[in-house]
C-alpha positions as semicolon CSV with decimal commas, in nm:
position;residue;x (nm);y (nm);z (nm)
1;X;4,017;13,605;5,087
2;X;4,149;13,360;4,859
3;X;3,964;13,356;4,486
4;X;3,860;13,005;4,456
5;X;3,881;12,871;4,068
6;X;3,564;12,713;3,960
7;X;3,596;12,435;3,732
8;X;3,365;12,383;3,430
9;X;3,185;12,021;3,462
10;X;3,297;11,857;3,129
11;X;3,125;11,615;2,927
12;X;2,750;11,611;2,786
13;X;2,474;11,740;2,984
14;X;2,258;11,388;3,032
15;X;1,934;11,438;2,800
16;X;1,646;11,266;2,891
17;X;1,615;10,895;2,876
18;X;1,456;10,747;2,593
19;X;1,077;10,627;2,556
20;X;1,035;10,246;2,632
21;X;0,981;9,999;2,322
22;X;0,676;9,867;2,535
23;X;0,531;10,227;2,568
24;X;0,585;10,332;2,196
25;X;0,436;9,999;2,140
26;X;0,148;10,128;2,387
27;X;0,113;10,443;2,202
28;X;0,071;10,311;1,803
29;X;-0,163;10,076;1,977
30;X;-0,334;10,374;2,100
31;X;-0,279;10,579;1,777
32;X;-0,365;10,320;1,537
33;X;-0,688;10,178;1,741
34;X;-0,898;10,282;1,408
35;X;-0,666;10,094;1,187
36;X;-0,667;9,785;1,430
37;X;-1,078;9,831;1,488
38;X;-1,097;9,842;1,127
39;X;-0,897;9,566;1,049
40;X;-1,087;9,326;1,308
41;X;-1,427;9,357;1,188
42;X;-1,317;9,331;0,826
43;X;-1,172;9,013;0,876
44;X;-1,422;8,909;1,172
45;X;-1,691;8,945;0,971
46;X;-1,557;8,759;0,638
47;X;-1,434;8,495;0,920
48;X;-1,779;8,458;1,067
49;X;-1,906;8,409;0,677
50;X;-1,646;8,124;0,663
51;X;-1,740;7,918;0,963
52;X;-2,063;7,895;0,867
53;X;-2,040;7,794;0,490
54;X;-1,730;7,567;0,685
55;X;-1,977;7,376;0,877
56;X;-2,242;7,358;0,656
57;X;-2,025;7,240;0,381
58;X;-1,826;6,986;0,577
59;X;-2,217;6,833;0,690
60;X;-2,256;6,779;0,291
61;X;-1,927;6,663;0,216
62;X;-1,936;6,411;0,499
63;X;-2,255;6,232;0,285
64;X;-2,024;6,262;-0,007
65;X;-1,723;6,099;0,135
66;X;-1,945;5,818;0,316
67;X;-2,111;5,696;-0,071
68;X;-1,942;5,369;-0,198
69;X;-1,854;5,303;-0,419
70;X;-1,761;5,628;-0,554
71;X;-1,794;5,508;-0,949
72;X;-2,132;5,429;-0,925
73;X;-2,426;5,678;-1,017
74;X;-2,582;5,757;-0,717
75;X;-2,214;5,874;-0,566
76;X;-2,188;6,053;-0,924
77;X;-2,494;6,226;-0,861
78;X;-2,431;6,318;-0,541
79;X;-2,054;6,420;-0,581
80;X;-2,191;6,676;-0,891
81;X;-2,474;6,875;-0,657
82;X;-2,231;6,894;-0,394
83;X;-2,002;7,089;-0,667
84;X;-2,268;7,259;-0,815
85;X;-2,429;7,404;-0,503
86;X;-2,066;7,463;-0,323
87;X;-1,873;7,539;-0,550
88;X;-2,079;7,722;-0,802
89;X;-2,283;7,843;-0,604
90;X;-2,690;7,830;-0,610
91;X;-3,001;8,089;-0,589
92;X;-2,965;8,143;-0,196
93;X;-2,846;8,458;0,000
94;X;-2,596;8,300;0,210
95;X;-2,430;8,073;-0,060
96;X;-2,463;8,273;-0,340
97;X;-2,127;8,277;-0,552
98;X;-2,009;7,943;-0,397
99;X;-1,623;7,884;-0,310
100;X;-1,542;7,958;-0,654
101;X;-1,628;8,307;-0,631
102;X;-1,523;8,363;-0,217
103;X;-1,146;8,271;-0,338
104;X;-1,166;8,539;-0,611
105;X;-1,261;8,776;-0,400
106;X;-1,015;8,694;-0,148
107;X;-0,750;8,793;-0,357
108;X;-0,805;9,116;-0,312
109;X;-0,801;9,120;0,067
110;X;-0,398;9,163;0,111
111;X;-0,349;9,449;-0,125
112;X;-0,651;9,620;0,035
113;X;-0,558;9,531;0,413
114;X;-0,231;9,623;0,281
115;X;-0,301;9,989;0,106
116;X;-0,550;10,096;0,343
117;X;-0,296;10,012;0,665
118;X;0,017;10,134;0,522
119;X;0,003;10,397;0,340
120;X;-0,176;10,650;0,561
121;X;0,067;10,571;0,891
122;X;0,338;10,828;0,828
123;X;0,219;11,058;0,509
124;X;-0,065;11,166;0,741
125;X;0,207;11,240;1,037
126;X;0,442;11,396;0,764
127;X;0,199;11,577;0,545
128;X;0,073;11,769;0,858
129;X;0,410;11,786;1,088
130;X;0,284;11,657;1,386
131;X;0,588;11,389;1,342
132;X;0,823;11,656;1,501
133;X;0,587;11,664;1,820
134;X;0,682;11,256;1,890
135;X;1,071;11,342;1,854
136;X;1,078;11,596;2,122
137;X;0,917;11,338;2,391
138;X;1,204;11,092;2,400
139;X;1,109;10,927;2,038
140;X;1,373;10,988;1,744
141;X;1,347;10,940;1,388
142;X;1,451;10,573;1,417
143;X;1,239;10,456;1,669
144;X;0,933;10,625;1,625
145;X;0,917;10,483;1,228
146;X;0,982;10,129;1,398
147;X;0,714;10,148;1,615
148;X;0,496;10,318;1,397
149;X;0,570;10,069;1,134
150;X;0,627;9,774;1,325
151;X;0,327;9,698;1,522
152;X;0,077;9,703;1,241
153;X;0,279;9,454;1,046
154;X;0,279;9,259;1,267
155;X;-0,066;9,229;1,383
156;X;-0,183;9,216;1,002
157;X;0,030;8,951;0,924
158;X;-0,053;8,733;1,252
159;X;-0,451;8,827;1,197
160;X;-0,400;8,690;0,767
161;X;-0,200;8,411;0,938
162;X;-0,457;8,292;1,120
163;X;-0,718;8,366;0,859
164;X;-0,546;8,109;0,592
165;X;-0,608;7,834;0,854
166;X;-0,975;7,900;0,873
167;X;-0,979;7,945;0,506
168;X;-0,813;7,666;0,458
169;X;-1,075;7,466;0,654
170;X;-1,359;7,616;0,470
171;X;-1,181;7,491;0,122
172;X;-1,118;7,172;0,212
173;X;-1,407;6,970;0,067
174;X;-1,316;7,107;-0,294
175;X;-0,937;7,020;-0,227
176;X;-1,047;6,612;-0,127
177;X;-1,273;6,633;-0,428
178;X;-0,972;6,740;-0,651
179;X;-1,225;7,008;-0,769
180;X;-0,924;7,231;-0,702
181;X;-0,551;7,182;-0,643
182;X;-0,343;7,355;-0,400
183;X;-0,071;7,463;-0,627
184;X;-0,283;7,625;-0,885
185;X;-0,278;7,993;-0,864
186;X;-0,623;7,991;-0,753
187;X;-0,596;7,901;-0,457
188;X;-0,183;7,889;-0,375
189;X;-0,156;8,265;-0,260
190;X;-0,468;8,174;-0,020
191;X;-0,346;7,930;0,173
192;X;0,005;7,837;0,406
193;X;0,273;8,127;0,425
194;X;0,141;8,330;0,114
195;X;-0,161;8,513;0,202
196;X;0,007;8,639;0,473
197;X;0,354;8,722;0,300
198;X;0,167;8,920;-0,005
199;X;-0,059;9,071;0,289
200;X;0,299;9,185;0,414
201;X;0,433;9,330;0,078
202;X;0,087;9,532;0,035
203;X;0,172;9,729;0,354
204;X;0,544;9,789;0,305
205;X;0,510;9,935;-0,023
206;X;0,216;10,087;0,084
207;X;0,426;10,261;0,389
208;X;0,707;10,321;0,174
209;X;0,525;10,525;-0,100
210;X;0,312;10,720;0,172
211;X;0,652;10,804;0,253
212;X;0,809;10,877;-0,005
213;X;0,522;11,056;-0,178
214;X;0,384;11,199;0,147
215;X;0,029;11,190;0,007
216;X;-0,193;10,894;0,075
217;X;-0,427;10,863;-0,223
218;X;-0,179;10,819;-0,497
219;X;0,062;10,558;-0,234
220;X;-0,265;10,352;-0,277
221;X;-0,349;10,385;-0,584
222;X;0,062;10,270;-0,745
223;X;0,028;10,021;-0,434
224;X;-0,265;9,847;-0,606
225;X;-0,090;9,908;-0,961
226;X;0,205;9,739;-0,858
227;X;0,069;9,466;-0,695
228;X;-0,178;9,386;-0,906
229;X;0,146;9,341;-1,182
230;X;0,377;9,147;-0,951
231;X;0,124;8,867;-0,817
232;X;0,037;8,840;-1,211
233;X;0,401;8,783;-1,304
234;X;0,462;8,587;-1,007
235;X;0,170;8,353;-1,103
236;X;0,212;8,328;-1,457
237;X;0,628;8,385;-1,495
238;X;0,794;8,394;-1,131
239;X;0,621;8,055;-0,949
240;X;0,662;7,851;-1,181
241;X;1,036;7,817;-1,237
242;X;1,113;7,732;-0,852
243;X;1,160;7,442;-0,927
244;X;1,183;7,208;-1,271
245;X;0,831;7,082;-1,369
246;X;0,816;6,713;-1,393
247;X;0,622;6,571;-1,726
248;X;0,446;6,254;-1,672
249;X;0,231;6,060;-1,915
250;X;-0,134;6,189;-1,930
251;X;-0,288;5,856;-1,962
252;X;-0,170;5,860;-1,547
253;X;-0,477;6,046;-1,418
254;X;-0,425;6,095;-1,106
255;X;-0,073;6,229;-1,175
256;X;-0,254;6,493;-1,459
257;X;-0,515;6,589;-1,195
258;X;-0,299;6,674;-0,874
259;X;-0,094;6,964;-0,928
260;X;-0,072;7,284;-1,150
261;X;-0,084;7,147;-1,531
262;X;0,186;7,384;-1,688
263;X;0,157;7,270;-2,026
264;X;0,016;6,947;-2,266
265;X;0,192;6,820;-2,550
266;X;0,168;6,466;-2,733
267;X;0,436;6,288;-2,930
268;X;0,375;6,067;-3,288
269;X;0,487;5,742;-3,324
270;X;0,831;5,912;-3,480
271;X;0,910;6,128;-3,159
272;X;0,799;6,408;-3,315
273;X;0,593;6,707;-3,012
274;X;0,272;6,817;-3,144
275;X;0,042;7,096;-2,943
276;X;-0,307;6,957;-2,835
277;X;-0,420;7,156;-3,131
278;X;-0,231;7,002;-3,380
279;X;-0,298;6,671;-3,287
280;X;-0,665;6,688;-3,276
281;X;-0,636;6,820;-3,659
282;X;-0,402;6,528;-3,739
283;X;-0,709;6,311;-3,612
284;X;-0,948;6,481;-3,832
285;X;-0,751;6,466;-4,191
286;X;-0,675;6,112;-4,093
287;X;-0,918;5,944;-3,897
288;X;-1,218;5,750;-4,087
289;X;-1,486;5,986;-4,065
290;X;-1,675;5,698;-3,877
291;X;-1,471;5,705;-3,589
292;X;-1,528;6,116;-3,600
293;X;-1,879;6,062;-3,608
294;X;-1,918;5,759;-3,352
295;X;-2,007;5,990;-3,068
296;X;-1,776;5,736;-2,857
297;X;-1,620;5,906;-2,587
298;X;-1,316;5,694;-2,608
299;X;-1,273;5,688;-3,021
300;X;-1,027;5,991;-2,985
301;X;-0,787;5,836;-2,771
302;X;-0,849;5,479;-2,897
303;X;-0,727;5,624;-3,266
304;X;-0,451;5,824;-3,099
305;X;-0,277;5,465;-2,921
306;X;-0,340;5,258;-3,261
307;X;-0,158;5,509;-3,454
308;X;0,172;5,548;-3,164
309;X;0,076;5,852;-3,046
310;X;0,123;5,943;-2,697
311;X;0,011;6,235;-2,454
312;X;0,176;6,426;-2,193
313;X;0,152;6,669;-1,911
314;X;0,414;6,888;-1,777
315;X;0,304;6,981;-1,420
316;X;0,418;7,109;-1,066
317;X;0,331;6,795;-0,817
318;X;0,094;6,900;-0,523
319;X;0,396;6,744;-0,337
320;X;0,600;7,049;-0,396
321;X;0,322;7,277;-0,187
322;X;0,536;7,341;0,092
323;X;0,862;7,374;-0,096
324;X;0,669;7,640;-0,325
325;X;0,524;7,836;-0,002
326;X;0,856;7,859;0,152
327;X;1,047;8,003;-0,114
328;X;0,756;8,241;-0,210
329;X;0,730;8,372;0,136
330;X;1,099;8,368;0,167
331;X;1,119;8,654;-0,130
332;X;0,777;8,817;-0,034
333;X;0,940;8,875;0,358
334;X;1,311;8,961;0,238
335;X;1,140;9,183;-0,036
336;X;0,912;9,358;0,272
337;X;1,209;9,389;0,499
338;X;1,385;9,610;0,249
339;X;1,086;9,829;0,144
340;X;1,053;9,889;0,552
341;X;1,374;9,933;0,568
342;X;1,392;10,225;0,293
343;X;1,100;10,417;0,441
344;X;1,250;10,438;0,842
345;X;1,599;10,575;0,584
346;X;1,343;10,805;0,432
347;X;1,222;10,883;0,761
348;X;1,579;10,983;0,882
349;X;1,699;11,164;0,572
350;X;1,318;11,363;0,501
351;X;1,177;11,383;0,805
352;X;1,272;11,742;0,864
């Protein structure tokens, strides 16, 4: 009998096909059902809040907006309880803080949606090794930090997307009113794009430093460190400067009353810029001390236009809103991208 060669198959031995997106979608929906629970009745039950005070509001704001005209006392009156029990806030249960204090409060809500989400999705998997258990069932590295990462962010920043609009509803007597303006930072990171970019950052960085830190405490703790700083320095340094602020005479009042009010300065007769504070001491070493004393609301700025002076306001226009939200969410999304993008390279690099 002949021997008969017997040839080696060549090439790679076919591994096993790779997991579905939809099913690793599947299973961090499965994983993460705490996180998502969580998530829902946190904002479900500040939502519910929200609708309420929303309807009840909008029934008291309707008798506002129906008294004419609105110089005259009665509309006066009624204009300054709506504010005061709103706004302010009164002695009930349901009410108690008023708008004023709901929007403070809200701006915590992205860093902790954002810490509490982030952070603990792959330091817990890393810190304890059961990572290596999802790359041996057709998952790698790459795709199981997507997914992972991924699916949360996107269902927080759809759920805060949707929560600015009903927000946004409940705020909007205050905002006719011109009790508040929509570009001061108040209320800006609350409403359009923002509240759901900064909701965005939270968790990347969050994810990031779980991952690079592997521990989940101290990612949350620098998470709110750091984001406490940036949105100050955004606010106060950053937002500003997106665009030049226009300056507009101050005597224009509803120019000086719609928008952010950057700065006030006046000018003298000669040209000359004097701070607020110098110019109400130039009207006390030279005005008559009768027109100090008159108790007339209008004697300041009655002296001020007999003797050339004139005021101004440097301001960002609500007009710019939209421009503002666009280029802040612009940064606060590119900024996300890359923090997501340098934990899945963590992932790949550390994982092991």
């Amino acid at each position: 009998m002949g021997a008969h060669a017997v040839t080696a198959p060549t090439g790679r031995v076919p591994g096993p096909r790779p997991v579905p997106w939809r099913n690793l979608a599947w299973v961090t929906l499965r994983q993460q059902r705490g996180l998502f629970t969580g998530l829902g009745m946190f904002l479900g039950l500040f939502a519910a809040y929200l609708v309420v005070m929303a309807v009840i509001q909008g029934s008291a704001y309707a008798a506002v907006a129906a008294c004419h005209p609105a110089s005259v006392v009665r509309c006066q009156v009624l204009r300054q309880s709506f504010v005061s029990r709103y706004w302010g806030g009164d002695s009930s249960v349901l009410q108690s803080g008023g708008a004023q204090t709901v929007s403070s409060l809200m701006f915590g809500v992205p860093v902790l949606l954002g810490a509490f989400a982030g952070a603990p999705l792959l330091s817990r998997e890393l810190d304890s090794g059961t990572f290596r258990f999802a790359w041996t069932q057709g998952a790698g590295r790459t795709r199981w930090a997507l997914s992972t990462l991924l699916v949360p962010a996107l269902a927080a920043t759809a759920a805060t997307g949707a929560f600015t609009a009903l927000f946004y509803w409940y705020l909007r007597p205050f905002l006719a009113l011109g009790q508040v303006s929509e570009m001061l930072p108040l209320t800006f990171a609350l409403l359009g794009v923002a509240f759901a970019a900064w909701t965005l950052l939270a968790y990347a960085l969050a994810a990031f430093l779980g991952t690079l830190l592997r521990r989940t405490v101290p990612a949350m703790v620098i998470t709110l460190v750091v984001y406490i700083v940036l949105a100050m320095q955004t606010a106060t340094v950053i937002r500003p400067h997106y665009a030049a602020p226009v300056t507009v005479p101050s005597a224009s009042a509803a120019a000086a009353s719609s928008g952010w009010v950057i700065s006030m300065f006046a000018k003298s007769a000669t040209g000359q810029e004097l701070s607020q504070q110098s110019l109400f001491a130039a009207f006390q070493q030279q005005a008559p001390a009768s027109v100090q004393n008159s108790g007339h609301p209008g004697a300041f700025q009655a002296w001020l236009t007999q003797h050339g002076y004139t005021q101004w306001t440097t301001l960002q226009p609500d007009s710019r809103f939209w421009e503002f939200q666009l280029i802040e969410g612009a940064w606060l999304t590119a900024l996300s991208a890359a923090l997501l993008g340098a934990t899945i390279w963590l992932v790949r690099r550390r994982g092991a």
